[in-house]
C-alpha positions in Angstrom: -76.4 -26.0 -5.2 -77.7 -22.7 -7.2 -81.7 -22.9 -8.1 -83.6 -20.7 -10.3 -87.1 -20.5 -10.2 -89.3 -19.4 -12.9 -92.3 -17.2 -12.2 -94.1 -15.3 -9.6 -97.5 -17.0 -8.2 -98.7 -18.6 -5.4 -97.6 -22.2 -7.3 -94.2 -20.5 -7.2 -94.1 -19.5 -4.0 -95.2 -23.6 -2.4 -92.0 -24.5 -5.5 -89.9 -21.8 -3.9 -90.9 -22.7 0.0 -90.2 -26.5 -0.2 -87.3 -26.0 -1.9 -85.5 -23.8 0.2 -86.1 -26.9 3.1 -83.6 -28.5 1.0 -80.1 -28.6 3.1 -78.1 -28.7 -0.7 -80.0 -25.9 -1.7 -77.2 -22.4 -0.3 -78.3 -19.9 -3.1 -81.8 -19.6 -4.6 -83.5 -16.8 -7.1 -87.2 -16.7 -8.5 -88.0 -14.4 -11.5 -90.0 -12.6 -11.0 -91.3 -13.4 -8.1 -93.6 -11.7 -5.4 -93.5 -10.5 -2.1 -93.8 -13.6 0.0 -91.6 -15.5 -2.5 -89.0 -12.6 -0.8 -89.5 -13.1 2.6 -88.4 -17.2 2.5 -84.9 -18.2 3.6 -82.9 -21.1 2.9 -83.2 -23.8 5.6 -79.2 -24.4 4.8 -77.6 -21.2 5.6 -80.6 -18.2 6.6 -80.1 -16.7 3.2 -82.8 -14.8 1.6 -84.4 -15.8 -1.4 -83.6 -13.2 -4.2 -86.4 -12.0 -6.5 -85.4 -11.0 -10.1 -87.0 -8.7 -12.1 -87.5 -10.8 -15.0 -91.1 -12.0 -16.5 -91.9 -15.8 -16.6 -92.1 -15.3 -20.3 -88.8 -13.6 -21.0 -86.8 -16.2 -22.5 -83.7 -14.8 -23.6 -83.7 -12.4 -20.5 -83.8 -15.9 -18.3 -81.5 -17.2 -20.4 -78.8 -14.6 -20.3 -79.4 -14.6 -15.7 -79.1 -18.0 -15.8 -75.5 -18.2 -18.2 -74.2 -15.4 -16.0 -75.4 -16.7 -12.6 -75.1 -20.6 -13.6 -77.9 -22.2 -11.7 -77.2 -25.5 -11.2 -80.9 -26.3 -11.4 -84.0 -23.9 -13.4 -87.5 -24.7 -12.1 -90.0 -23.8 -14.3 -93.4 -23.0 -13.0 -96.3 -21.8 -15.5 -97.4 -23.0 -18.2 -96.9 -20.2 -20.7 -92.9 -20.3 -20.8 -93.0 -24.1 -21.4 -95.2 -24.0 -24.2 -93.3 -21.1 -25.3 -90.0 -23.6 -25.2 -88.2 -22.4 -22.5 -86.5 -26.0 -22.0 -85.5 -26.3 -25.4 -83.8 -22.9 -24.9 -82.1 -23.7 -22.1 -80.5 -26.7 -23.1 -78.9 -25.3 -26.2 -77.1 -23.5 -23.9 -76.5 -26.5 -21.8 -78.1 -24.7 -18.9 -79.9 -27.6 -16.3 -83.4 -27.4 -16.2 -86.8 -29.0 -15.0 -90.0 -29.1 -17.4 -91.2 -30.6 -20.3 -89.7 -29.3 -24.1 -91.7 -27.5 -26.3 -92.8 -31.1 -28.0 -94.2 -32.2 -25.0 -95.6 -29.2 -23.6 -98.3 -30.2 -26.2 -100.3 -31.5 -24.0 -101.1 -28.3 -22.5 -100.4 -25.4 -24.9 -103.2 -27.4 -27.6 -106.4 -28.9 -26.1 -106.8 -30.1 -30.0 -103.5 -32.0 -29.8 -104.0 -33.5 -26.3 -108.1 -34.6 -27.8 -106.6 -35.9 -30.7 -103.3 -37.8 -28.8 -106.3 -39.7 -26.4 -108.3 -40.5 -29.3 -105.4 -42.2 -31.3 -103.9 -44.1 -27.8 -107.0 -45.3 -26.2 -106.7 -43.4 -23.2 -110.5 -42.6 -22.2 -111.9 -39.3 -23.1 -115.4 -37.1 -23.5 -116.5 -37.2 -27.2 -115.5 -34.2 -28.5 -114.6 -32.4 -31.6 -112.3 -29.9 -32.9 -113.2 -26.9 -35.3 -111.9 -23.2 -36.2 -115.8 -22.3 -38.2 -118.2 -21.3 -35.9 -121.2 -23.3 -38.1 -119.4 -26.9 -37.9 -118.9 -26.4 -34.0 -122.5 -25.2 -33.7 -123.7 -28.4 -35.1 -121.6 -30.8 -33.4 -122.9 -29.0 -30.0 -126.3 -29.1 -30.9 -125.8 -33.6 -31.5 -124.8 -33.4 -27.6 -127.9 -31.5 -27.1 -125.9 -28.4 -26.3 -124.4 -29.7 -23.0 -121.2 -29.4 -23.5 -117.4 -27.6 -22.8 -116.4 -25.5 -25.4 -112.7 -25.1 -24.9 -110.1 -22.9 -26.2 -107.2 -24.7 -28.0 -104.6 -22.7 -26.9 -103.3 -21.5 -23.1 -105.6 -19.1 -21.8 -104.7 -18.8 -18.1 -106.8 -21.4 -17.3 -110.0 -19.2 -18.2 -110.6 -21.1 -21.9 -113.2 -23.5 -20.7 -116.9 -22.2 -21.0 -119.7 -25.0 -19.8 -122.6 -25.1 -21.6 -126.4 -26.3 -20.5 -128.0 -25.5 -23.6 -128.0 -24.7 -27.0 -128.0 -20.9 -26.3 -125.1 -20.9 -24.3 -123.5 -23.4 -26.7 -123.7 -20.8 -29.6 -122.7 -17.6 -27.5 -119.6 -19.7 -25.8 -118.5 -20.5 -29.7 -119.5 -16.9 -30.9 -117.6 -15.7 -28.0 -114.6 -17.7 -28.6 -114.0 -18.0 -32.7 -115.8 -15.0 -34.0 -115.4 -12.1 -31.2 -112.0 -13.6 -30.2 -112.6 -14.0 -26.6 -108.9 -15.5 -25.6 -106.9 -14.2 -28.6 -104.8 -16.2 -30.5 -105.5 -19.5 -28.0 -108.7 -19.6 -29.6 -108.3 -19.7 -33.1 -109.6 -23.2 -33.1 -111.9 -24.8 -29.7 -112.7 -28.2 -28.7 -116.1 -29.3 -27.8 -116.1 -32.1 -25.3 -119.5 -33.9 -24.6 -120.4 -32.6 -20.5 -119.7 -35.9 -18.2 -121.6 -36.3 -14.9 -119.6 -37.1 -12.0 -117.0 -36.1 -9.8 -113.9 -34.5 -10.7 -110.4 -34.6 -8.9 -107.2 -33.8 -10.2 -104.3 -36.0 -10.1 -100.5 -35.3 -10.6 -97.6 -37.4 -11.9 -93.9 -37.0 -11.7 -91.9 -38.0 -15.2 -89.2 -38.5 -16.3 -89.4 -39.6 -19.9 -89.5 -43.4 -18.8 -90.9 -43.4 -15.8 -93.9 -41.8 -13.6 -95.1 -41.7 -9.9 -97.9 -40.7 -9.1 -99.4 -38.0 -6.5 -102.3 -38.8 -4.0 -105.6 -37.3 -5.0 -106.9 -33.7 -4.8 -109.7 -31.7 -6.0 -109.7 -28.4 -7.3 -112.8 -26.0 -7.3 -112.5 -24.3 -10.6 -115.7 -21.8 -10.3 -115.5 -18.5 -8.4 -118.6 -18.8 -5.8 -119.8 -21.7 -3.8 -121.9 -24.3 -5.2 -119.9 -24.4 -8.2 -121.6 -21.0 -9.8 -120.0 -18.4 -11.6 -117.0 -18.4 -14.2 -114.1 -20.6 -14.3 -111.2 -19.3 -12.6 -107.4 -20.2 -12.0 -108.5 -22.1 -9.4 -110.6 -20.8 -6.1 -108.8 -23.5 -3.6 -108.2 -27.3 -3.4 -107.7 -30.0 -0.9 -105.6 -33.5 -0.3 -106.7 -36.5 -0.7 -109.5 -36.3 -1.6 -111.9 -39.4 -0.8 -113.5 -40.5 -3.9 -110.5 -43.3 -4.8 -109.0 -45.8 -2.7 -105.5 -46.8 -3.4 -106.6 -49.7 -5.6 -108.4 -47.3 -7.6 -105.7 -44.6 -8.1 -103.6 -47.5 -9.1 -106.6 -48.5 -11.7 -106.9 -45.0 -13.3 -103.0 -45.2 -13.3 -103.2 -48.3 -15.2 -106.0 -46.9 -17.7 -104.4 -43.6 -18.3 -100.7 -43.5 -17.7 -99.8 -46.1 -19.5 -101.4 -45.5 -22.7 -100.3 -42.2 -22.4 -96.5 -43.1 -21.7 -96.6 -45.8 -24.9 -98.3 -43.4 -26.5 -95.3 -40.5 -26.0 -93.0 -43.7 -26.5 -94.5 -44.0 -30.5 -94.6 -40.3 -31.1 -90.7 -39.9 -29.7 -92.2 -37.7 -27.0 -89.5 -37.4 -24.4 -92.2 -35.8 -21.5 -90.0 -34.4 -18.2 -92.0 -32.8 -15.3 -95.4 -33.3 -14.2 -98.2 -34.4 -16.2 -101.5 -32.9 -14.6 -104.9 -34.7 -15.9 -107.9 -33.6 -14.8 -110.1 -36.3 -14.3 -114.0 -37.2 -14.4 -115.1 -40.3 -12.3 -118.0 -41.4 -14.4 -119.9 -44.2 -13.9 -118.5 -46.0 -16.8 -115.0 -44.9 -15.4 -112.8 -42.3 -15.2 -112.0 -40.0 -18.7 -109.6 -37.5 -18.7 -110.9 -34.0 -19.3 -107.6 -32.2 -20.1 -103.9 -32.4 -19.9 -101.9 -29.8 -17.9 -97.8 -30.3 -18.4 -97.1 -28.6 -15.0 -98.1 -28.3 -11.6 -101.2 -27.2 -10.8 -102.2 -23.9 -9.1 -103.6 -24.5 -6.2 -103.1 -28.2 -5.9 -99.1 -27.5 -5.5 -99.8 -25.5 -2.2 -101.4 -28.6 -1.3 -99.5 -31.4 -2.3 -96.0 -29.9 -1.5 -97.0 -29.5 2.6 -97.6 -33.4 2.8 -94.5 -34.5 0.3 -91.5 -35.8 2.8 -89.3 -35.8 0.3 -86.4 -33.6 -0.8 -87.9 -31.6 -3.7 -84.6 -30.6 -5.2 -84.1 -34.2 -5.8 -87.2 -35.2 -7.1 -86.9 -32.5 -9.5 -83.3 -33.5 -10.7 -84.3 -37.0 -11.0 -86.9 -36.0 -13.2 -85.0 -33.9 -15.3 -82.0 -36.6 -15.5 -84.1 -39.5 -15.7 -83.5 -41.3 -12.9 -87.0 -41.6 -11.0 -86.8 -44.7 -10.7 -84.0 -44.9 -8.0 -87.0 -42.3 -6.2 -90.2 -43.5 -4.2 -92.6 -40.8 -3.1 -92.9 -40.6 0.7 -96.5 -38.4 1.9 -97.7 -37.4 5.4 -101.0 -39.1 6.1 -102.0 -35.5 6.7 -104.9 -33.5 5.0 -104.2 -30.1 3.5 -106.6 -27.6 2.4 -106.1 -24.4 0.3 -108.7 -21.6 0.1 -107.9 -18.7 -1.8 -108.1 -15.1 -1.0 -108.9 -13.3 -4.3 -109.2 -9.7 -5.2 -112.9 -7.7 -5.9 -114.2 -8.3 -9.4 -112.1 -11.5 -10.1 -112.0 -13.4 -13.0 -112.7 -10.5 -14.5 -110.9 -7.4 -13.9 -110.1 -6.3 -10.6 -108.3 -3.1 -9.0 -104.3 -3.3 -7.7 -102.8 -1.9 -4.6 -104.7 -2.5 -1.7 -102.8 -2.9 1.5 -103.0 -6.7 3.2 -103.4 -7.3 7.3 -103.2 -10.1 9.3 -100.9 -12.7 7.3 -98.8 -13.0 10.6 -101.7 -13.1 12.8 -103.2 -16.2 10.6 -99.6 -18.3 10.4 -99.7 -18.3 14.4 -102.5 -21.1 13.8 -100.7 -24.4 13.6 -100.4 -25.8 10.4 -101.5 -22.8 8.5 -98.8 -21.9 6.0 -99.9 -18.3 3.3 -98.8 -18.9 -0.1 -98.3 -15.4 -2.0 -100.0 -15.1 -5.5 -100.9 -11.5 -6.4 -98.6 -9.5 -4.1 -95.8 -7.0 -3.6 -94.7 -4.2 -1.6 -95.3 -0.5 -1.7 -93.4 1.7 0.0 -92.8 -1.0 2.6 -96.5 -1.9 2.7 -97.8 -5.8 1.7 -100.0 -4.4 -1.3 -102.7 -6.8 -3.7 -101.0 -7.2 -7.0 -103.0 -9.8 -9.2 -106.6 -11.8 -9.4 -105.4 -14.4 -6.5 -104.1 -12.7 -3.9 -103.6 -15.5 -1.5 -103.1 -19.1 -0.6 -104.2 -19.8 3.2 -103.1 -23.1 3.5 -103.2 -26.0 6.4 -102.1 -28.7 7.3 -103.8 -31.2 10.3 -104.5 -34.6 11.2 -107.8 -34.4 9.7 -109.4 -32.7 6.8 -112.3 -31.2 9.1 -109.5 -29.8 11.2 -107.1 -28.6 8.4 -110.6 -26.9 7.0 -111.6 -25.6 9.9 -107.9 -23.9 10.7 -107.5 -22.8 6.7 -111.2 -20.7 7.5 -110.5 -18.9 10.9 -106.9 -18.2 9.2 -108.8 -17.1 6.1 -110.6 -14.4 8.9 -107.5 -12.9 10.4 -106.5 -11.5 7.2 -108.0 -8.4 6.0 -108.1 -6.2 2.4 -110.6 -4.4 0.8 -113.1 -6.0 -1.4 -111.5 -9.9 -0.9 -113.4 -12.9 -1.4 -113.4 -16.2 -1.3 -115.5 -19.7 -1.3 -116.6 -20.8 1.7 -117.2 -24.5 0.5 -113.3 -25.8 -0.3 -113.4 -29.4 0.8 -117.1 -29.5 1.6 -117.6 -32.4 -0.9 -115.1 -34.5 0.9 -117.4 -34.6 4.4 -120.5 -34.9 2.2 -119.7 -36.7 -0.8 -123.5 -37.7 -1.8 -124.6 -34.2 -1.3 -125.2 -32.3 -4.6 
């Protein structure tokens, strides 16, 4: 079997390494790829996995590789060439491939449609409202006493959420956002969401138009420093399982979301293949979903895909051919935790090129597996090429040993200006703390 893998971050590089464990997996490319995405083999035959010069958001250019190279699989990574309707392309030209259409990619490329979707199924939600003039917004954020999350509609890199204590930052965020044009044409129109106290994980679920199955738990840490300060971001690192739901409540929240949400997509002839990603608040009077992602999350994957026993190739094609339900996930009991390595300046802008040491030095730690985000080479040297750099990642018996193992690799690898939190999974060992 061919596979084509769409994209070039450290969620494409976990996609890229599980796959190639697959033994029907003897030919593999990833456009565009990165450096560590380059240096994988397949587990079937020793043969490299070949990076394409083609952007995630080249559609006709990924359509032509794929009609002249006839992949018997496309796996499509980021969100942008999904909402863009990459799928829908595809599969005029009868060309195989994972990830929801254009219709269903909804859920992601508009926060508006995904607010108003929850509100007209049942499935439980922030209040919120949706607006494109700056005065209406203002005055529905001051009625929540402006604490709030004022969210760009569109994709935004995962940057489009601004939180909001007070009425001050309530007004700049939507100033910001509709009349200086912060994020473009993503935020033409915003969503205000009331701000929900409590703790919040991110959970994962494998479609295929009919059926789901869910992931274990995980928890992302959005901000960029400790403690939860600073700016949203991609995503600074993330752990599995995360302890705040036993398996009778994961099967609850499955019960109070999923299944409003798949009738829901039943009535509006929404035909939803791939992974649905909510991100969830556990309040006290239950959990609401904050958003809708209509991929796999970045970090999370680099995460979940270490502890998944099954054949990803598979699960994928099961999804895309709906057949999921001749599929049961399998999971190591393991803990995994993921702390990125990002550049100086990050989420903001940040300087390229910087030579990277110690990546071999850190994978000689058991468990410990380095996920490529923002990388390539230059002239033969491993070079910083993007916001995240890197993905230390490990796996142990224990998530105070795969934490402990993820932060001595984190200090075996070396370039200039990196940083990174120092509390991923700290919340997990002391869940009352604040």
């Amino acid at each position: 079997m061919k596979v084509l893998v769409v994209g070039g971050g450290g969620r494409e590089h976990a996609l890229v390494w599980k796959l190639a464990q697959s033994p029907r997996i003897t030919r593999m490319w990833c456009a565009p790829g990165n450096a560590g995405i380059a240096a994988e083999r397949l587990r079937s035959n020793d043969r490299p996995v070949e990076c394409v010069a083609i952007g995630a958001e080249e559609l006709q250019a990924l359509a032509a590789f794929a009609e002249a190279h006839q992949p018997d699989l496309t796996v499509v990574g980021p969100d942008n060439p999904l909402g863009l309707g990459i799928v829908d392309l595809f599969e005029k030209h009868e060309l195989r491939i994972w990830g929801p259409n254009k219709k269903a990619a909804r859920f992601e490329a508009s926060k508006a449609f995904s607010q108003s979707f929850m509100e007209k199924h049942g499935i439980p939600a922030p209040r919120s409202g949706i607006f494109s003039e700056p005065e209406e917004a203002s005055r529905f954020a001051a009625e929540l006493g402006g604490r709030c999350a004022v969210k760009a509609d569109g994709l935004a890199l995962g940057k489009g959420v601004l939180i909001c204590r007070d009425m001050a930052q309530a007004d700049e965020a939507i100033d910001r956002i509709l009349r200086r044009g912060a994020f473009g044409e993503a935020g033409r129109r915003i969503v205000i969401q009331e701000l929900l106290e409590g703790m919040e994980i991110s959970l994962h679920a494998l479609c295929d138009g009919r059926v789901t199955r869910l992931f274990p738990t995980s928890q992302d840490h959005k901000r960029a420093y400790d403690g939860d300060q600073g700016p949203n971001t991609g995503g600074m690192g993330t752990y599995s399982p995360a302890p705040f739901l036993s398996e009778a409540e994961l099967a609850d929240v499955a019960r109070r979301i999923l299944d409003p949400w798949q009738r829901g997509c039943e009535a509006e002839g929404i035909d939803f293949r791939g992974i649905l990603y909510p991100g969830i608040m556990l309040t006290a009077e239950g959990p609401k979903v904050l958003e809708f992602n209509a991929r796999f999350g970045d970090p999370e994957t680099q995460v979940y895909l270490p502890r998944l026993e099954n054949d990803l190739f598979e699960l994928l094609s099961a999804s895309a051919e709906g057949t999921l339900a001749d599929h049961q996930l399998r999971w190591r009991p393991d803990a995994c935790v993921c702390v990125v390595m990002a550049s100086e300046g990050y989420p903001g802008s940040y300087p390229k090129g910087r030579p990277i040491t110690g990546i071999e030095a850190a994978e000689e730690i058991p468990g410990v597996k380095v996920f490529h985000a923002g990388t390539k080479l230059a002239d033969g040297q491993l070079v910083t090429n993007g916001g995240r750099v890197l993905g230390v990642t490990a796996l142990a018996p224990s998530l105070e040993e795969a934490r402990r193992n993820a932060y001595e690799a984190v200090s075996r690898i070396h370039f200039e200006g990196a940083h990174y939190r120092r509390d991923i999974g700290a919340k997990a060992l002391a869940p009352t703390a604040d």
